[in-house]
C-alpha positions in Angstrom: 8.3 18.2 -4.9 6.3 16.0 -1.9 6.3 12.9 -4.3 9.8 13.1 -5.3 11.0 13.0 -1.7 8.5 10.9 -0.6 10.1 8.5 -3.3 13.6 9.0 -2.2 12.5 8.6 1.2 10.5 5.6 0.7 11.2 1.8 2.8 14.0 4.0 4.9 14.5 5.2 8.3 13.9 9.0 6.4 10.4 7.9 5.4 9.3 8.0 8.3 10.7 11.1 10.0 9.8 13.3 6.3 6.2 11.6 6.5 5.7 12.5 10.2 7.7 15.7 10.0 5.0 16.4 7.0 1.6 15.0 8.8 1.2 12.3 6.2 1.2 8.6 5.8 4.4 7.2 5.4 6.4 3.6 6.0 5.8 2.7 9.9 3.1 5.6 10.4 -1.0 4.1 10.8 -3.4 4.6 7.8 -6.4 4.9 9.7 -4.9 7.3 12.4 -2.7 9.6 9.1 -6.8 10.1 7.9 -8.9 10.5 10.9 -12.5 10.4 10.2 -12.6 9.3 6.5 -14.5 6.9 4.6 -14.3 5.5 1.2 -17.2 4.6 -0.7 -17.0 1.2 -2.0 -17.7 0.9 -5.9 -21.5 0.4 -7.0 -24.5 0.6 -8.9 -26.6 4.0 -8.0 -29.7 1.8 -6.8 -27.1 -0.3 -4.6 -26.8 3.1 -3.3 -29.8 4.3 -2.2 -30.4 0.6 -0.9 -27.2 1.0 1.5 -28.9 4.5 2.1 -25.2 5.5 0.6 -23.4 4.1 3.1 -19.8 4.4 3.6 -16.7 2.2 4.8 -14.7 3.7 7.6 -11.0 2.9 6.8 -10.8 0.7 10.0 -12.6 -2.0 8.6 -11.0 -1.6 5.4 -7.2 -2.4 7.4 -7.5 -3.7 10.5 -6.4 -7.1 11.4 -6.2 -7.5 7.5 -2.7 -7.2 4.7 -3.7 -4.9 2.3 -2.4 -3.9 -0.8 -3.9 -0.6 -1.9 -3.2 1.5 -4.9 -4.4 5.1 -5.8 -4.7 6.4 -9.3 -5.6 10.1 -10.6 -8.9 8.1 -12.1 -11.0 6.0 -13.8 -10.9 5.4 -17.6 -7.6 7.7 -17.7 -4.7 6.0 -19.9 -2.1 5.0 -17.5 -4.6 3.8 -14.9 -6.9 1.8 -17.8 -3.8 0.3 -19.8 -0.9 -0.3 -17.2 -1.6 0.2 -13.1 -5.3 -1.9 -12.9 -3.7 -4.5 -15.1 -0.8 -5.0 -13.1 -2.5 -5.6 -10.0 -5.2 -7.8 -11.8 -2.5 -10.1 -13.9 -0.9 -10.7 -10.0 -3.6 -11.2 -7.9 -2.7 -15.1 -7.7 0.5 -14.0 -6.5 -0.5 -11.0 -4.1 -3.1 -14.0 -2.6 -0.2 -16.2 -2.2 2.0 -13.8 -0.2 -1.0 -13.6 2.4 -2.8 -10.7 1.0 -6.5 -10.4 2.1 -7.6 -7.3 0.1 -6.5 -5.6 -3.0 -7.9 -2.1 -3.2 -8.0 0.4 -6.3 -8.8 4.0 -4.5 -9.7 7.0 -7.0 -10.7 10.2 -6.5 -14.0 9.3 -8.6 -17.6 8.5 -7.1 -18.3 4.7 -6.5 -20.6 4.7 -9.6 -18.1 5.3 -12.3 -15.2 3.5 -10.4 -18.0 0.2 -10.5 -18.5 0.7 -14.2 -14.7 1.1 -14.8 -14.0 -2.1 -13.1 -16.7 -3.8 -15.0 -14.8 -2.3 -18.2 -11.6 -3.6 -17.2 -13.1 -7.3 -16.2 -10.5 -7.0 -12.6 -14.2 -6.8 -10.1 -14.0 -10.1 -9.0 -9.9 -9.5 -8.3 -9.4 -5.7 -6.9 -11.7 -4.2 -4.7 -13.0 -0.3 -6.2 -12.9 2.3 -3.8 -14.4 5.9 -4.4 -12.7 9.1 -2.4 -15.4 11.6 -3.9 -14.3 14.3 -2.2 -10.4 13.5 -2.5 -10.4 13.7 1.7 -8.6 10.2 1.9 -5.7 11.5 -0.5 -5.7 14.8 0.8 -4.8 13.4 4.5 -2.2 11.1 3.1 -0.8 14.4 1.1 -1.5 12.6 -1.9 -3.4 15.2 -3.4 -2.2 16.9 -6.5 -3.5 19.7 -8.8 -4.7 18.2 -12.4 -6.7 21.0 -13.7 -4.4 21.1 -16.4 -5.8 18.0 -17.9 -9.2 18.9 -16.6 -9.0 16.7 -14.0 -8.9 19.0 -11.1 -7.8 17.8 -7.6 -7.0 14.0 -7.7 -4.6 11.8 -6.5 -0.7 10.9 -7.5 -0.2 7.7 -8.7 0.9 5.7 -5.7 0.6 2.4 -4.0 1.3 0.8 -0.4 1.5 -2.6 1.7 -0.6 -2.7 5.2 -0.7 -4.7 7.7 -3.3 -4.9 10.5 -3.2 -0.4 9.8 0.6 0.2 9.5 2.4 0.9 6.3 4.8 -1.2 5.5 5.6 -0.3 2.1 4.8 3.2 0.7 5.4 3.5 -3.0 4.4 7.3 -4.8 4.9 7.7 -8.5 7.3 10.9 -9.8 4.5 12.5 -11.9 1.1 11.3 -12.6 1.5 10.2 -16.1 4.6 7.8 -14.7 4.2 4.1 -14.1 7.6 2.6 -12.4 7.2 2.5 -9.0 3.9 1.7 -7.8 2.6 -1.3 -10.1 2.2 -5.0 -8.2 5.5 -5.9 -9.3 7.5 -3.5 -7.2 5.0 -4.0 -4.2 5.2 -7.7 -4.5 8.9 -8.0 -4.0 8.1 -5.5 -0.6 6.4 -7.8 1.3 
């Protein structure tokens, strides 16, 4: 029910009064202030790891003073995510880059090691940034957080995406159902910014 108003609602006045009347991001609202405290743990290797004594990046660097484009899937290697919403983002990051975008960012509820051997698979490294949200804390602020234990998934994340500038969302995109692919793909978030 949350993702098919949030859709409804979304890029109107009524996005952001549901998404603050809710506690969640939403158009207009602050990223880093709608998850206090998180970090997301960029994607690689497991000796890259222990050399970064497993560090992780606190979602201020990740936005501020910086145009993001960041998209969250339910997770790596998964159909939709492998064959259509990585893709998308990958085939357009000439054009993202042109409209002034510093970062494109993948976010899964996955660790950082499988999310760095997905983006290996999927040859889109060098293009989209692979963030890991381990413990689903980053979705589960945003209220992006939805039950998949029926496809023995567990607790991942809707299929979503959103455009931020310098922390605020200015575009805040969230897929129907998980296995749907119409509303949060780089074409749709290209023509909202």
């Amino acid at each position: 029910m949350a993702s098919v108003l949030a859709r409804r609602a979304r890029g109107s006045a009524a996005a952001a009064l549901w998404g603050a009347a809710r506690g969640f991001a939403s158009v207009g609202s602050d990223i880093v202030s709608a998850a206090p405290g998180v970090s997301l743990q960029k994607a690689r290797s497991w000796d890259e790891g222990v050399a970064t004594k497993f560090s992780t990046t606190p979602l201020k660097d990740i936005f501020h003073g910086k145009k993001v484009v960041i998209f969250g899937l339910p997770g790596a290697y998964t159909g939709v995510c492998s064959q259509a919403h990585v893709p998308s983002y990958k085939n357009n990051i000439d054009k993202l880059k042109a409209k002034g975008i510093d970062s494109v960012i993948c976010v899964a509820v996955n660790d950082p090691y499988v999310l760095k051997g997905w983006a290996e698979k999927l040859q889109a490294k060098d293009a989209i940034e692979f963030y890991g949200d381990f413990d689903g804390s980053f979705h589960k602020s945003l209220d992006l957080e939805i039950d998949l234990s029926a496809a023995l998934l567990g607790r991942r994340s809707h299929r979503w995406s959103a455009f931020v500038d310098n922390g605020k969302i200015k575009a805040f995109n969230v897929e129907k159902a998980p296995s749907e692919f119409k509303v949060s793909g780089a074409e749709v978030i290209l023509d909202q910014i």
